[in-house]
N, C-alpha and C positions, 0 to 999 in steps of 0.2 A: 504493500500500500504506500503510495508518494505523498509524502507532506511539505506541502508549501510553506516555507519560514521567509516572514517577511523582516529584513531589517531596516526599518526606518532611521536613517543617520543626520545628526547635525551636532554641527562643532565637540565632536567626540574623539578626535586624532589619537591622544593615550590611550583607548580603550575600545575602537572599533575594530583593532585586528583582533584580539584576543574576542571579541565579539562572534567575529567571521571564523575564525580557526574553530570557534569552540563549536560551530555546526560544520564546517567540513569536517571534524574529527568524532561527529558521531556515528556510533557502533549501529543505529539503522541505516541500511545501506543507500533507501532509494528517499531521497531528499530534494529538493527541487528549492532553491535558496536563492532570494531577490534582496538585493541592497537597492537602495532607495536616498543617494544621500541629497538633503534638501538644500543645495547652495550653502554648504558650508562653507567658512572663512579663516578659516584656521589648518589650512590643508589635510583635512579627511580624505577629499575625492584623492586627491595623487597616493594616500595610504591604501585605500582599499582599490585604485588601480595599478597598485605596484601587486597586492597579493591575489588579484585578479589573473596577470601576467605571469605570476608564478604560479600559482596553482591553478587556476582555473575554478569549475565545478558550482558556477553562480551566475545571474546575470545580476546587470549594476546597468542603473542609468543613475545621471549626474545634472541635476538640475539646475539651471542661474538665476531661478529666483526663488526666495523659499515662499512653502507653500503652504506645512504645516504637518504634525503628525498627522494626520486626519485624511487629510490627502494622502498622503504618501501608506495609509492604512487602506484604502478606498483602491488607490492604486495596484496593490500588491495582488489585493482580494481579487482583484480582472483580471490579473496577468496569472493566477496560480493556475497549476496545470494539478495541485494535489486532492486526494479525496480530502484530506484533514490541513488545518490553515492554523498557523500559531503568529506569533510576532517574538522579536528579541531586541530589546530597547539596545541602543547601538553601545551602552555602557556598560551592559551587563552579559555574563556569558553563561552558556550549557554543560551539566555536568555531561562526561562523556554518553550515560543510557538514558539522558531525560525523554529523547524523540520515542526510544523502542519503550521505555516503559510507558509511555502514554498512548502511544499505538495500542502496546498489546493490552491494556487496561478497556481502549474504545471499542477496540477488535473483538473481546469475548463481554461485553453489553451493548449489543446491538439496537437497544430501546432507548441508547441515549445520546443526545446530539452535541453534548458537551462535558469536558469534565474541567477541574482545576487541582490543582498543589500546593505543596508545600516549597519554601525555598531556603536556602543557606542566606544570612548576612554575609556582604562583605562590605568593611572599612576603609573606605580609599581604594590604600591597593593591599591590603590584611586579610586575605581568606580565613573564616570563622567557620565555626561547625554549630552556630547559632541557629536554632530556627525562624524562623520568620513571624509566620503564625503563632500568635497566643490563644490563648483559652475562647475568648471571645469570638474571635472569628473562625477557628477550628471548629465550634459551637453550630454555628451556620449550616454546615455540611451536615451537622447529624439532625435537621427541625426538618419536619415532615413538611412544611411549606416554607422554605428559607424566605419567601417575598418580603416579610415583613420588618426581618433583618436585613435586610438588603436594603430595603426604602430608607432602613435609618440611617443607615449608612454604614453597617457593619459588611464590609465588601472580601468576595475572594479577591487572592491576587491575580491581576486580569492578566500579567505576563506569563504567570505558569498555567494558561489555559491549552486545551486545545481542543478544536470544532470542527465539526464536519462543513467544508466546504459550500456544498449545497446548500445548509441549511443556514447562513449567515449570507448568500446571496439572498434567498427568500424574505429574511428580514428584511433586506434592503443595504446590507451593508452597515458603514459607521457614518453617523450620520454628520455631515459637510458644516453644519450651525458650530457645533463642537469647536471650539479652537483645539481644545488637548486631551478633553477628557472622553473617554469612553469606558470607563469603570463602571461608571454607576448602570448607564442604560442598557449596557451591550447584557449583563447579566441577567436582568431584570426579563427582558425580553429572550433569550435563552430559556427561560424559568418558564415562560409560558409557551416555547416551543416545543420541550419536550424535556424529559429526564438529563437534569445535570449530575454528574458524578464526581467523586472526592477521591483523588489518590493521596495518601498519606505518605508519600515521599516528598523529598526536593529534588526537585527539577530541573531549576531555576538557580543561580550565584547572584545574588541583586544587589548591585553596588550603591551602596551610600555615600556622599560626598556634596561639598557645598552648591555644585553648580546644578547637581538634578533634584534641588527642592525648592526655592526660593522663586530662579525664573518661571514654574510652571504654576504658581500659588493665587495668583491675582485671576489668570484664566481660568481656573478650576472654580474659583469662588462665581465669575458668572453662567460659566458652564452647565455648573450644579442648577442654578436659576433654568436655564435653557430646558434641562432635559425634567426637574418636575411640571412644568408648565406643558410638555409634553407630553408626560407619565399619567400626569391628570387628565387629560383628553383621553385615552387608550379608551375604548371601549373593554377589554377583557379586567383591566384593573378599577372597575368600577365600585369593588365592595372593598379598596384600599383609600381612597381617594380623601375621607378623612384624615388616614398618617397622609398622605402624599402632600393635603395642602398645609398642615400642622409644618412637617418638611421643609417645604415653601416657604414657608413665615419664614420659619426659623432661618435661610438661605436669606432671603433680603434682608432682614437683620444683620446678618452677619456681613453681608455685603455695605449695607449703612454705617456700621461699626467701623469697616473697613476704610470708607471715603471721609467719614469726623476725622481719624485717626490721620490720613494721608492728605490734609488740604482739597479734599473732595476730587481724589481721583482723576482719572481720565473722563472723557466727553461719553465712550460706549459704556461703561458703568454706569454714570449716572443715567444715560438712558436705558438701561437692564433696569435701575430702580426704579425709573417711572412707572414701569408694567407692576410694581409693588402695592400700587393704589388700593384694590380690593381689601387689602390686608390690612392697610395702616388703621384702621376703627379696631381693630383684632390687640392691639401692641402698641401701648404709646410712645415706647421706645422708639420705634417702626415710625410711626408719624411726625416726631422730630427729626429723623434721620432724611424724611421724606421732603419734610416744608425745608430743610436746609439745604438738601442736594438734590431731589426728586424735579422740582420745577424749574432747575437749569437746562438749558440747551434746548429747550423746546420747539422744536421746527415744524 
């Protein structure tokens, strides 16, 4: 069975070979491996086109303007030629059997369209024998309906997944609104496609380090906005839609909190809080955050 790994790359030059090696060098044989790097500036493209030239065993396009994880997620998903489709953040790498355990895991539950893992911490550049997952979210995998921990935001980790192909074109893919996040929704909707499953390995070496938390932290806060405003419409999550708008609140909140804090933000936040209006009678919090920043930019 061929699995498509898509690597989405930007400004990751320490850490995208070892990214790439770590999936040429897995023990499942047939692999079908797309790098994707987004106009990077800090000479990525010439790293993964030198190991390109030396091994081969991938393809690589090389884009000159960036475009976004989301895109280059969207991308990967067209071009895969695999029954099953994963992704590998271009900072973090695969233990040598993560591909063949997760195959042979989907291979003998054929009732399920997706599963997820466990991962190793790593420190910079400090390989640990840490787990990733704590109690909490390990908890998830064992609730007869995970949805409601999922709404709250108790999430698998979405890089040790892997899906069957088919069944995440059906979805539609990852949705283009998104600037970075696809955690929260991709699972959500998985959930209602069909049996999610739990391997209790690590899969996954997930690097921690100053640059892959902070730049993605301000997109994920309207993100989160984006996709319950969406979750809330679904017709199938109709009997969740109280936590989902509870949810909500609590997101423009946090997003209000956000733009006090920073001299009220950029111009697209404060218009993600004007869609908060419903709410602010809900949260007075919420309606100070709103008459301060809510009724700028209004076009």
């Amino acid at each position: 069975m061929l699995v498509s790994i898509i690597i989405p790359s930007y400004n990751h030059r320490h850490y995208v070979a070892q990214a790439i090696t770590s999936v040429l060098d897995q023990t499942w044989p047939q692999v079908d491996l797309i790098v994707i790097d987004d106009a990077s500036t800090d000479g990525s493209g010439q790293v993964i086109s030198t190991i390109l030239a030396e091994r081969g065993g991938f393809r690589f396009i090389q884009r000159e303007k960036n475009r976004g994880l989301i895109s280059s997620l969207n991308e990967g998903l067209a071009m895969a030629k695999g029954d099953y489709f994963c992704e590998l953040a271009s900072d973090d790498f695969l233990p040598p059997d993560s591909i063949a355990d997760r195959v042979r895991f989907l291979a003998s539950h054929e009732d399920h369209v997706a599963l997820f893992a466990d991962a190793f911490l790593v420190e910079g550049e400090t390989e640990t024998d840490r787990r990733v997952l704590d109690e909490k979210r390990r908890s998830l995998h064992r609730q007869p309906d995970p949805l409601p921990l999922i709404l709250q935001g108790v999430q698998p980790i979405f890089a040790t997944g892997l899906f069957r192909t088919d069944v995440l074109r059906k979805i539609g893919g990852f949705d283009p609104r998104y600037r970075c996040y696809e955690d929260l929704e991709m699972p959500v909707l998985l959930c209602l496609a069909g049996k999610v499953g739990f391997l209790d390995t690590p899969v996954l070496c997930r690097r921690e380090h100053g640059a892959n938390v902070s730049s993605t932290t301000a997109a994920i806060r309207t993100d989160k906005i984006l996709c319950y405003e969406k979750l809330l419409r679904h017709p199938d999550l109709a009997s969740y839609r109280p936590l989902i708008r509870y949810r909500l609140r609590r997101s423009y909140l946090a997003l209000g909190r956000h733009l006090s804090g920073n001299g009220g933000g950029n111009t697209y936040e404060r218009r993600i809080l004007r869609n908060g209006w419903p709410y602010v009678w809900q949260d007075l919090r919420l309606l100070w955050h709103f008459l301060k920043w809510g009724r700028n930019d209004i076009r």
